[in-house]
N, C-alpha and C positions, 0 to 999 in steps of 0.2 A: 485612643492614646497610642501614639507609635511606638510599638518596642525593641528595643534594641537589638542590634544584629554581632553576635561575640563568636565570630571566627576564629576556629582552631584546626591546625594542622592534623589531618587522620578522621576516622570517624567512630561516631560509639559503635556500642551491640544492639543490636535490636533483640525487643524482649521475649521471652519464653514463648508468648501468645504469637507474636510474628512468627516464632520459628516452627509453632504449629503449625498455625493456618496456611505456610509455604510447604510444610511439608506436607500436608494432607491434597497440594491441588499435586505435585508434583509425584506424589504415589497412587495418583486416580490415575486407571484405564480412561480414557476419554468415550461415549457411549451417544450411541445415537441414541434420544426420547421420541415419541410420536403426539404425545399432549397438543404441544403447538398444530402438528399438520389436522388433526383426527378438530381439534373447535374450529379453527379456521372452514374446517374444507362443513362440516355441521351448520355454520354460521351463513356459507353462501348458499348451501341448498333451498335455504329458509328465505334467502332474500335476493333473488334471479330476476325479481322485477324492478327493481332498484336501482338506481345510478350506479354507478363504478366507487365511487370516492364513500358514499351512505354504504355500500356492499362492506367495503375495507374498514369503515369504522365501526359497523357493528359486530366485525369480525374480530376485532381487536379488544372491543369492549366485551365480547365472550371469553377470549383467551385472558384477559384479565382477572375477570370474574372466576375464571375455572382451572387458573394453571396452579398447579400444587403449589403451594405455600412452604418452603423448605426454609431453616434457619439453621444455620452450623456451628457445628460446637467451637466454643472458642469468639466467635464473630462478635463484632462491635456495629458495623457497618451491613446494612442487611439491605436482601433482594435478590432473585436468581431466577435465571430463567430455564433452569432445568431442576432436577429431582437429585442426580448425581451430579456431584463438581466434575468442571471443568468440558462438560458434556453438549451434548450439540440437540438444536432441536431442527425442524425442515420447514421449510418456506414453501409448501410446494404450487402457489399461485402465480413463484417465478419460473419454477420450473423443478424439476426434480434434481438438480446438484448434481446430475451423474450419478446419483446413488441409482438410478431406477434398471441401469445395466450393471450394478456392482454391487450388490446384494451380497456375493458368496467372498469376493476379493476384497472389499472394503476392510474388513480386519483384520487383514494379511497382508494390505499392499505396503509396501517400500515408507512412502510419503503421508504421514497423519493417519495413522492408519485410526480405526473407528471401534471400539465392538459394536456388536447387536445382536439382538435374541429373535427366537422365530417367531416368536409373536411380535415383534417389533416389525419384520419383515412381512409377515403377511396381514399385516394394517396398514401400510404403507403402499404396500401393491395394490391394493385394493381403494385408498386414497386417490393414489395416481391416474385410476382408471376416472374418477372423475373431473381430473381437471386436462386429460387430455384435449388439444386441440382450444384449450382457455387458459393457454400461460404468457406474459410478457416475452419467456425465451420464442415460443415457438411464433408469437405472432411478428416479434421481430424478424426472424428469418425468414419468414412469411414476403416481407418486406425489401429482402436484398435481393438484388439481379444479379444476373449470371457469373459476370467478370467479379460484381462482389465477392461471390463466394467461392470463385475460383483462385482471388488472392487471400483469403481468409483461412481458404481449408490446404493450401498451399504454404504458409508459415510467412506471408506479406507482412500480416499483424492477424492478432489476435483483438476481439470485440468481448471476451470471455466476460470481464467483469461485471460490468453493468445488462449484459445479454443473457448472464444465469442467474444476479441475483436482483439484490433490490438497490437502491440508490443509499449511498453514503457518501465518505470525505467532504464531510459537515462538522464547522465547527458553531453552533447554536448559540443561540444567545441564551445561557446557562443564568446572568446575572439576572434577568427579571423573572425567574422562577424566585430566584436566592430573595429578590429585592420585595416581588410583589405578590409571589406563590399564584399557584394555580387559580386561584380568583381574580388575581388581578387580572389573569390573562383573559376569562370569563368577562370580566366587565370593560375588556378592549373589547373583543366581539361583541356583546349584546350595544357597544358604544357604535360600531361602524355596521351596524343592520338596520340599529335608529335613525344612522346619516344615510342610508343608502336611498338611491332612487329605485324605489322598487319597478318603476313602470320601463327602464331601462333592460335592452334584453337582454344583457351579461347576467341582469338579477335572477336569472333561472339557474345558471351555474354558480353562480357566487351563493345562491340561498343554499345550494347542495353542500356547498365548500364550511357555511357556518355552521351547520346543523349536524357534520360529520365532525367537524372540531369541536363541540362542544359535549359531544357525545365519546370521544376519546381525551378528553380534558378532567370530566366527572370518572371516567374510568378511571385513569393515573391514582384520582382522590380514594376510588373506594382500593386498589392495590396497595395503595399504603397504610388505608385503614386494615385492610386482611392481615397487613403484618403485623399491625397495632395489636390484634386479637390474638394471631399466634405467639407473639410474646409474653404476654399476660397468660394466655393458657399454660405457655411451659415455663414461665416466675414459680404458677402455683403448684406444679410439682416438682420444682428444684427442692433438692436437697442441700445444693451449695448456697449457702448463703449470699456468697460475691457475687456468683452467676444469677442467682435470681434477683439482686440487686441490678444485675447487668441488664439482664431483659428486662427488667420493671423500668429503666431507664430507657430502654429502644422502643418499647411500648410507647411510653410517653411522646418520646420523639414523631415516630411515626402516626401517631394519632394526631400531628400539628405540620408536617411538612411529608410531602411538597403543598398543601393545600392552602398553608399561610404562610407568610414572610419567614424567614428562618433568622433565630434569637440570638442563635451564637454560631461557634465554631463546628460543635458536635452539630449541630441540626444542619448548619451549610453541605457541612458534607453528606450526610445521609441524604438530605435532601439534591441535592447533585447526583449520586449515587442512584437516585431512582428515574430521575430523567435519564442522563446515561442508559439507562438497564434498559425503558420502556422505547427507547427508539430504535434499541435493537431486535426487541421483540415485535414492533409494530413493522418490520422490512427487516432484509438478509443482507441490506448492504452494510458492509464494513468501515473502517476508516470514521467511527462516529468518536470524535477526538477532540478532548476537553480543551484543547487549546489553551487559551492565554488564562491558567487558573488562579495564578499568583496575584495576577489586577485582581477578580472579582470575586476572591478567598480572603485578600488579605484585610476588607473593612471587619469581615467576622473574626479574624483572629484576633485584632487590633482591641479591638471592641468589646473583647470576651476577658474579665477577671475571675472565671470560675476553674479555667484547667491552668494547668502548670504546664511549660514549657514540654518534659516528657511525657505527660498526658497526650497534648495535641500532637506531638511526634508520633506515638502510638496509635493515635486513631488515624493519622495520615498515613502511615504503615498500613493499616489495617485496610486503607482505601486502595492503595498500589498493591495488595495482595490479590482483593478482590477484584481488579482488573483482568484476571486471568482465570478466573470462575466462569467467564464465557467463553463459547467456541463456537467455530463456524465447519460444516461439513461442506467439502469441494468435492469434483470428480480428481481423477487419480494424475492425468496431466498436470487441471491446476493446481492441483496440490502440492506437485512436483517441482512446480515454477512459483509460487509462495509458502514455500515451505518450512514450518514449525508452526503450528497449531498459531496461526497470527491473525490478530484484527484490527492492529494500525489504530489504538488507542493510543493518541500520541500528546501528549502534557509537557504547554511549553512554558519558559521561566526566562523574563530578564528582557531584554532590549527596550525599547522606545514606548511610552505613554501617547497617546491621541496628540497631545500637544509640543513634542519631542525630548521629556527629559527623561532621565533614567530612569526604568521602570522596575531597578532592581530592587525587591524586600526582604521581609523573613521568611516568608512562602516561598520565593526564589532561593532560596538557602536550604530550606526546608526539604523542599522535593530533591534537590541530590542528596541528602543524608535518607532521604526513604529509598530510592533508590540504591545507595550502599546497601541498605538495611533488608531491603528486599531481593535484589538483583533477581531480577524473572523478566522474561518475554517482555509482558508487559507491564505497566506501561512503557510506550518509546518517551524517552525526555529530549526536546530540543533545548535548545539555548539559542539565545539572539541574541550577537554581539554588535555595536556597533562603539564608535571612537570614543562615546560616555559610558561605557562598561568600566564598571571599577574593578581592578586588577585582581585583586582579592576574590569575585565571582567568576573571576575567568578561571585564575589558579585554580579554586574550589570545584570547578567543573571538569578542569584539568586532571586533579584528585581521581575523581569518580572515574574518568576516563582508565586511567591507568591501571584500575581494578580488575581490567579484564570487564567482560560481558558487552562491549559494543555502548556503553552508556557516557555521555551522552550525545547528541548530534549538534553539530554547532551552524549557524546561519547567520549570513553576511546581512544586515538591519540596511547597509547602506544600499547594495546592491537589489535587494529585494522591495523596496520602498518603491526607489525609482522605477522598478522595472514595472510594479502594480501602479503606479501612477500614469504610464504610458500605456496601459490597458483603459484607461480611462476610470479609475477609481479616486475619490478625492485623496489629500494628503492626509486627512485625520484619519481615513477609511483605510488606509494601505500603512501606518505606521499602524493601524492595529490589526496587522494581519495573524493571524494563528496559524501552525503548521498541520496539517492532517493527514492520515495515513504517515507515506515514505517521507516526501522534500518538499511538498506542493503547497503554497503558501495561502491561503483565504481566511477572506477580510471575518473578521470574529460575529458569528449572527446576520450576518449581510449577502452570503454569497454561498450559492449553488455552482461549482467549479467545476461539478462532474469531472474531477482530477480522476486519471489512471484511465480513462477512457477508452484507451488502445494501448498496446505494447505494437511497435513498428519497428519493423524489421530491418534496420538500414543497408547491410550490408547486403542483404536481400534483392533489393534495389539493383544495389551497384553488380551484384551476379544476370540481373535480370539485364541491364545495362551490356554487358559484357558478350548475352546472347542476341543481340540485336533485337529488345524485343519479346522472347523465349522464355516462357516461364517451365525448369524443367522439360526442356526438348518441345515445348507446343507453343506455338503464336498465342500472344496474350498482350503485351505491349508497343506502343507506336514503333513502329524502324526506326532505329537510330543509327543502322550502321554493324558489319561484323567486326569484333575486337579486331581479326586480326589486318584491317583493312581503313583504320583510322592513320590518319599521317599527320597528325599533331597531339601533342595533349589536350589543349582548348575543343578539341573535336573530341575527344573522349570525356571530356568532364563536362562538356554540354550534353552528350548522349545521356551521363547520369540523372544530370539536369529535368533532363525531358522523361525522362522515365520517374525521376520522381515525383516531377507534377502528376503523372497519369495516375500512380499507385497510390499518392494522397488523396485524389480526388474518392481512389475507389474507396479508401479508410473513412474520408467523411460522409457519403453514402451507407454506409456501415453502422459510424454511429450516430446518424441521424436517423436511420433506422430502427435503433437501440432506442434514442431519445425516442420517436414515435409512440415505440410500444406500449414505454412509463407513461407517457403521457395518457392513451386509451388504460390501460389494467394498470396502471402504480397509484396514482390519486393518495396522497400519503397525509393524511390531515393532523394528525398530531405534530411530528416534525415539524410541518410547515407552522405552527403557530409559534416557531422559535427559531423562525426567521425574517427577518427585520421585508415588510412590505408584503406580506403573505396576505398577512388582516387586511389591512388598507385595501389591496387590489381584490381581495376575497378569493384567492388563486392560492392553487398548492405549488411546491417547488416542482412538479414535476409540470406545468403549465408555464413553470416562465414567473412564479412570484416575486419569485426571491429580486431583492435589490439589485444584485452584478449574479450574471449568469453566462457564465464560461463550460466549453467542454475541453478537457485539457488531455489528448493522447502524447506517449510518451515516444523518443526512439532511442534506440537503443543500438549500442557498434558503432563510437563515434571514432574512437580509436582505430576498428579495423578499416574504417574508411581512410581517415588521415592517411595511414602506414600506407596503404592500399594503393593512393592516389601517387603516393611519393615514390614509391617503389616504380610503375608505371612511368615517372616523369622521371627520375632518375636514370633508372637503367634503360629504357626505351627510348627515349625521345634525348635526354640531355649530354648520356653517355654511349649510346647508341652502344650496349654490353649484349642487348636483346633484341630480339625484335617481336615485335605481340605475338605473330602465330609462335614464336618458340616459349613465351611466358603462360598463352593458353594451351599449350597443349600439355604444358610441366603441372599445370593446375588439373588439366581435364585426367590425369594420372597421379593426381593428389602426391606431386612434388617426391616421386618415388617412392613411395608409401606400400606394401604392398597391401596393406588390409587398412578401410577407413578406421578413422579415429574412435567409432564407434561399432563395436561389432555387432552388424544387425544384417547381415547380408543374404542370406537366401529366406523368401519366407514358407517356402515346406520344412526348412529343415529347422528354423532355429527359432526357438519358444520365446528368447526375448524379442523379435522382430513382431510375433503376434501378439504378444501384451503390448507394447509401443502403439500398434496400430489398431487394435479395438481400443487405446484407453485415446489414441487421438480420436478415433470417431466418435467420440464421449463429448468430447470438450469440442467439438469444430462444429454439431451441429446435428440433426434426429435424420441428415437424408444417407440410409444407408447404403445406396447408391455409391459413397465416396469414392475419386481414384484415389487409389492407394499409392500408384506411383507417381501421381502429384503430388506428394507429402514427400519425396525423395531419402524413406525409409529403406529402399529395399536398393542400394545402390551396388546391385551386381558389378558393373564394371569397376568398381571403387577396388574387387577384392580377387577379381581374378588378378592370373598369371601376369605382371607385363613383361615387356618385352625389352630388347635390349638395351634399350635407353634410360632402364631405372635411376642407371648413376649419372646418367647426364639431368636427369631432373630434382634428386639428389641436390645437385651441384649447382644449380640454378634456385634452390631453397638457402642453399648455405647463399648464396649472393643477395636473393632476396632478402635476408635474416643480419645479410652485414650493412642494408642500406640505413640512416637514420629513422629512427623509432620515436613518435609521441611518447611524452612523458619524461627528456631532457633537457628543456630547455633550450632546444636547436628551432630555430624562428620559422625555418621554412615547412619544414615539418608539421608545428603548430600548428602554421598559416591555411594549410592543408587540411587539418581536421578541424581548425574552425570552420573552411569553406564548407568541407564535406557535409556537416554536421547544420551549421545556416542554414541552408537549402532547403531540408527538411520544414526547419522553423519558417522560414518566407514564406514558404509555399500555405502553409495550416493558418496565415493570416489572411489569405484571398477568403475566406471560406464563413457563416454565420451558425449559428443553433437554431434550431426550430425550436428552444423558449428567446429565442430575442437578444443572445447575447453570440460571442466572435469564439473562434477556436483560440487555441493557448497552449502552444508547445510548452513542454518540456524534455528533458534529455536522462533521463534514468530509468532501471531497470526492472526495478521488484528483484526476482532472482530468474526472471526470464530471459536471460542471456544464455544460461546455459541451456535452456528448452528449444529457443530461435538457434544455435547453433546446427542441432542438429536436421534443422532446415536445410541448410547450404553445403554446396560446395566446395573443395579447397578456394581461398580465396587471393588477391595479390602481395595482401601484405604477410604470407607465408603462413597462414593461418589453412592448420589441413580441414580436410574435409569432415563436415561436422562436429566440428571443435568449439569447443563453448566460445561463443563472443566477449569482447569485453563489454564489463558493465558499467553504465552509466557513461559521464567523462572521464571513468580513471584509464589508464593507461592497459595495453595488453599487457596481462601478468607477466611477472621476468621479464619484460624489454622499457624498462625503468629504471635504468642503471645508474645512473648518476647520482643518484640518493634522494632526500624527500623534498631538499628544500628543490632542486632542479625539476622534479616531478610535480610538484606544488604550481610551481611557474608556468610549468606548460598547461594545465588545469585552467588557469587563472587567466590564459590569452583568449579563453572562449568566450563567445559572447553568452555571457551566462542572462545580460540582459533581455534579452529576446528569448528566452527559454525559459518564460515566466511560470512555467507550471514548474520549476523544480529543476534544478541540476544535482547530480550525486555522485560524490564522489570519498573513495572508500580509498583508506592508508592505512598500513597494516608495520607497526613496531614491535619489538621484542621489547619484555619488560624490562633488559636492562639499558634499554637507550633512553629511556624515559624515568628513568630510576633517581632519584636524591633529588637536591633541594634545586640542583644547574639543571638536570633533566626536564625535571617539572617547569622551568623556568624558561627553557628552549622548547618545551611541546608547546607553552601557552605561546611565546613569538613566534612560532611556526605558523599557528590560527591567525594572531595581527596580523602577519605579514601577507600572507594570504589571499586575505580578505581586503588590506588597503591596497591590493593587485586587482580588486574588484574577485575573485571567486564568489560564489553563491553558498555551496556550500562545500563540507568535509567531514568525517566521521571516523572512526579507527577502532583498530580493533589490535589489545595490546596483549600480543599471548605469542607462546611460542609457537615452533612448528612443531614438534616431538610430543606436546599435551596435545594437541588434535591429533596426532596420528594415535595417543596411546587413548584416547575417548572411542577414538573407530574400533580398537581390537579391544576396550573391555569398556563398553556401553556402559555395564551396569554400576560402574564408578567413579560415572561421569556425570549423574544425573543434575547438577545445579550447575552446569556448565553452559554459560549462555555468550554466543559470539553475534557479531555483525553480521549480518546476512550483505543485506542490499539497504533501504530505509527504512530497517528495522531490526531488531535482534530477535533470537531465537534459541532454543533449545538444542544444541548441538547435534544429540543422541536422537532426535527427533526429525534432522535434516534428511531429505533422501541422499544415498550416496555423491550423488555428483555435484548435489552443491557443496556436500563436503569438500569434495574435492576442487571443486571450484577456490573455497574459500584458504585451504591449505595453501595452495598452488599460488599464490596473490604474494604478490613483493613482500617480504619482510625485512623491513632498513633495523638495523641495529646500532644507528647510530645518526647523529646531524652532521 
């Protein structure tokens, strides 16, 4: 029975039991466990003779069996994969996280920082020593040539994600757990081994593929029976009556899902709740994101006459709390460049059904009132609007938005369709795409997108461009010519051209390298049965099962390209103000600057230049070999003395700083940063995956803008040296002058269709320009208009300036303070400094 949807302006309180269970993750230290690594690393000593894919699942099927069974006070919603909330446990058959040289700094460092005990630490050390020389990281690396990892360990792009951990930015098909439970799934397989030709000789791999899924399928069953029995043990010594009513009720639940059909509301979700949990614990990759939960939630709610409207509220509460009882341990770079304890558990609501009508219900309604109710990290909430969004769910989201904390992300249904169907995905398959991780949109259960693939370094590029060639003073790309000896524009923006193809080329060698790896050591057999053609082909997603198989790197500096390009073509070529050798050599002195924008300039004397540089040779890679001064950390000439000419370069930044800036709605500008930015995207379509599907730009950042800054450069579009880039497609902070809607527009000229993996773009109001009944009213047309301009996506973050500066100077009063990062929110007080700053420093319109 469908029940009615009764919208009211504001939102309630969320109950006592919310306001524990938020507070208890958010006054947990975060703590490194060793349970996971100590059965895993136990599990493959035992089974060295084994397949790969049989190794992993009986690995998993012990970690199952043997990870401590913890239930919290307060909880409704059970399952965890650690001992202490909010706590991390080690994957270490990807590779050691960086923890293996950060032992003493990990709960000191700047960015997520960790505890850990000494017994924690010398288990691990000692773990480690076994899986040396057997990990996806190193065999990967194993794998890249020379130039690869000379652009790699140079700040070209980073391969970090999929190269330290396990595979995620997967949205599963959650619904046939919900529909047919873990036996259904059981009698697909024992269905497609009875149809198989066994004499065929894929049937050697594919018999490994069903005997390791069937073996992590009955595992999932007895984890949820473990909980079944922990809650019946601690019913019988409650002392509270409610509470051992409470467990006697989880008991029950968990002794029937995920293993059969789930009955109602409460059992859909616990039962969702334990897939979730177990795909995290079966791999370290992140980004495992419930997607479109409002379709395949709401027959159970519908369906269900046993809870009251704040019943199910509360246990949906209960569920968006528990999203943050996981964590993931990085090394101290990455950490730095995704930073706030995040795993891109992203929960979308609203747009298009398979068949195109409005997909909007009470689960859509639902989830932004838990969201008010909860406001934490996680989960991220998208929204997908298209022309059939009823006004009402837009407002309402609008609502949430203006809360403060970055919630929620909004996504253009019309833009994003098309652009998934020109990837070759059918109509019904791409109207039901789910969002995962940051902006990256895949098909719900169908598709292995390996989004986030690379972070690519654009401007990077265009400096590499610049030196004919020259990565940081040494040959490394084809001649295209010295800057200052080009005598048109079109000869300079084909130099770009040319060097970008070179430097893509070396990014898809990288992560087909990556992809390689998973393929030998990932073999992931559970996930894979909750991906639509896994079964059928008898293949894991890491071989290529999956339905649509995309790998999607991102780039990032589209804005300082535009500027860059304009500045160059402006003042050089159109108004002849410059001439190149005088614009390169005002940059080669960082535009009169006398000290880079980052102080890190000698490395005997100054302690932050040697943490910077042991924590990049964490993250770049195990050869410690590394140059240092190909990382262009130690950029001595950036901070000596200059020379007489400081104010004539000075003078030549104020010129460059007064040419048209992206982000106003000036066309030529634009036109410029969509070219810059294209380019990119063309070139990553020549290119295929080693499982059988095509590359898949996108154009956004995570919060690795500000990490690739300190890569580079002074650059042309006035941008000093080492100065955080811009993120995603928004605009370089402060040179967005014209206000939101003109900033919107230039957003909006990009081809957001060809950057199918995701566009992102961040706008940043004061909450009094958003304020009253016209406010709310002008934030939601600011979204339509947007969007019928074709942008992809937008996101905001509605706070002032003066509350982030006063979070910085008294942390300890700040703790439920949750802003926008990149495409995600985060915990402010938890950011490393410079995304702080990063995110302060960001336009704030105080008005339409």
């Amino acid at each position: 029975m469908k029940k009615e949807i009764n919208v009211k302006p504001g939102f309630s309180q969320p109950t006592e039991r919310i306001k524990k269970l938020k507070a208890a993750i958010l006054d947990t230290t975060p703590r490194i466990e060793v349970e996971r690594a100590r059965l895993i690393t136990e599990s493959y000593k035992k089974t060295e003779a084994l397949p790969t894919v049989l190794r992993h699942a009986k690995g998993f099927e012990k970690i199952l069996s043997e990870l401590p069974v913890v239930i919290r006070d307060n909880e409704l919603i059970v399952g965890t994969a650690t001992i202490d909330s909010r706590s991390a446990q080690i994957f270490p058959e990807f590779g050691p996280q960086g923890l293996k040289d950060e032992f003493d700094t990990v709960s000191t460092r700047s960015a997520d920082p960790f505890a850990i005990s000494e017994e924690v630490k010398t288990e691990l050390k000692d773990i480690f020593k076994y899986w040396e020389g057997k990990t996806t990281s190193e065999y990967a690396s194993s794998l890249m040539d020379e130039d690869t990892r000379k652009a790699y360990d140079a700040g070209v792009f980073t391969v970090g994600n999929y190269h330290q951990g396990g595979v995620g930015h997967l949205a599963v098909n959650y619904e046939k757990i919900l529909q047919k439970g873990i036996r259904g799934v059981i009698s697909e397989i024992i269905a497609a081994i009875k149809n198989a030709d066994q004499t065929d000789p894929s049937w050697i791999e594919k018999e490994q593929f069903y005997r390791a899924a069937l073996i992590t399928l009955k595992a999932v069953v007895n984890f949820a029976n473990r909980y079944a029995q922990k809650a019946k043990e601690l019913a019988e010594y409650s002392n509270d009556a409610k509470r051992k009513a409470e467990l006697l009720k989880i008991s029950e639940i968990c002794s029937h899902v995920p293993e059969y059909p789930a009955r109602n509301f409460y059992e859909a979700l616990q039962s969702f709740w334990f897939i979730q949990l177990v795909i995290q614990i079966e791999a370290s990759g992140h980004s495992i994101s419930p997607g479109r939960f409002d379709q395949y939630m709401i027959p159970f709610y519908e369906n269900d006459d046993t809870l009251t409207q704040e019943e199910a509220q509360e246990l949906l509460d209960c569920l968006f709390v528990k999203f943050n009882d996981l964590n993931k341990l990085r090394d101290i770079v990455t950490a730095t460049a995704f930073a706030g304890y995040q795993l891109w558990q992203n929960v979308n609501c609203g747009g298009q059904t398979k068949d195109g009508k409005d997909a909007t219900n009470a689960i859509s309604y639902m989830e932004i009132e838990s969201m008010a109710h909860v406001m934490m990290a996680m989960p991220s909430l998208s929204i997908r609007v298209w022309n059939g969004t009823p006004n009402a769910f837009l407002l309402k989201a609008c609502e949430l938005s203006r809360l403060g904390g970055g919630q929620p992300a909004f996504y253009n249904d019309e833009e994003i369709i098309t652009a998934k169907v020109n990837r070759g995905e059918t109509l019904e398959d791409a109207r039901n795409y789910a969002i995962v991780g940051c902006v990256e949109p895949a098909s719900q259960g169908k598709e292995n997108s390996w989004c986030d693939a690379a972070l690519f370094n654009l401007p990077k590029v265009l400096e590499i461009a610049m030196n004919n060639g020259r990565l940081n003073g040494k040959d490394f790309g084809p001649k295209t010519g010295e800057f200052k000896d080009f005598k048109s524009f079109d000869e300079f923006l084909k130099a770009y051209v040319e060097q970008m193809k070179f430097c893509v080329s070396l990014l898809v060698r990288a992560d087909n390298a990556v992809d390689y790896a998973h393929r030998k050591y990932g073999q992931l057999a559970f996930v894979s049965t909750l991906v639509d053609d896994c079964i059928s082909k008898g293949e894991t997603i890491d071989h290529g099962g999956a339905h649509y198989n995309f790998t999607g790197p991102q780039g990032i500096g589209s804005a300082n390209i535009g500027n860059a390009l304009m500045v160059v073509k402006k003042l050089v070529f159109d108004s002849k103000t410059l001439s190149m050798k005088q614009l390169k050599e005002a940059m080669d002195h960082n535009f009169g600057r006398s000290e880079s924008a980052v102080p890190a300039a000698k490395a005997d004397k100054d302690e932050a230049y040697d943490a910077i540089a042991q924590a990049v040779k964490k993250v770049l890679g195990e050869d410690e070999s590394l140059d240092l001064d190909n990382l262009k950390l130690n950029h001595d000439d950036t901070t000596k003395s200059l020379d007489d000419n400081s104010n004539v370069y000075a003078k030549i930044h104020e010129q460059v700083m007064n040419v048209d800036k992206y982000g106003n709605d000036l066309n030529e500008v634009d036109e410029l940063t969509r070219i810059g930015s294209r380019v990119y995207c063309e070139e990553l379509e020549n290119y295929k995956t080693p499982r059988g599907g095509i590359f898949n730009a996108g154009l956004y950042p995570v919060s690795g803008n500000v990490l690739f800054g300190s890569y580079i450069g002074a650059t042309p579009d006035g941008r000093y040296d080492k100065e955080t880039i811009a993120d995603g497609v928004s605009p370089t902070r402060g040179t967005d002058t014209n206000g939101p809607t003109a900033a919107a527009n230039s957003v909006a000229k990009l081809d957001h269709f060809i950057a199918s993996n995701g566009t992102l773009y961040n706008m940043k109001f004061s909450p009094s320009a958003v304020a009253g009944d016209g406010g709310l009213r002008r934030f939601a047309a600011l979204i339509r208009g947007f969007f019928d301009k074709k942008g992809g996506h937008v996101q905001f973050n509605v706070i002032d300036r003066q509350t982030l500066l006063d979070a910085q100077a008294h942390p300890e009063q700040h703790k439920d303070l949750i802003v926008r990062v990149a495409g995600y929110s985060a915990q402010f007080i938890a950011l490393d400094k410079s995304v702080q700053d990063d995110i302060i420093a960001r336009t704030e319109f105080d008005n339409f």
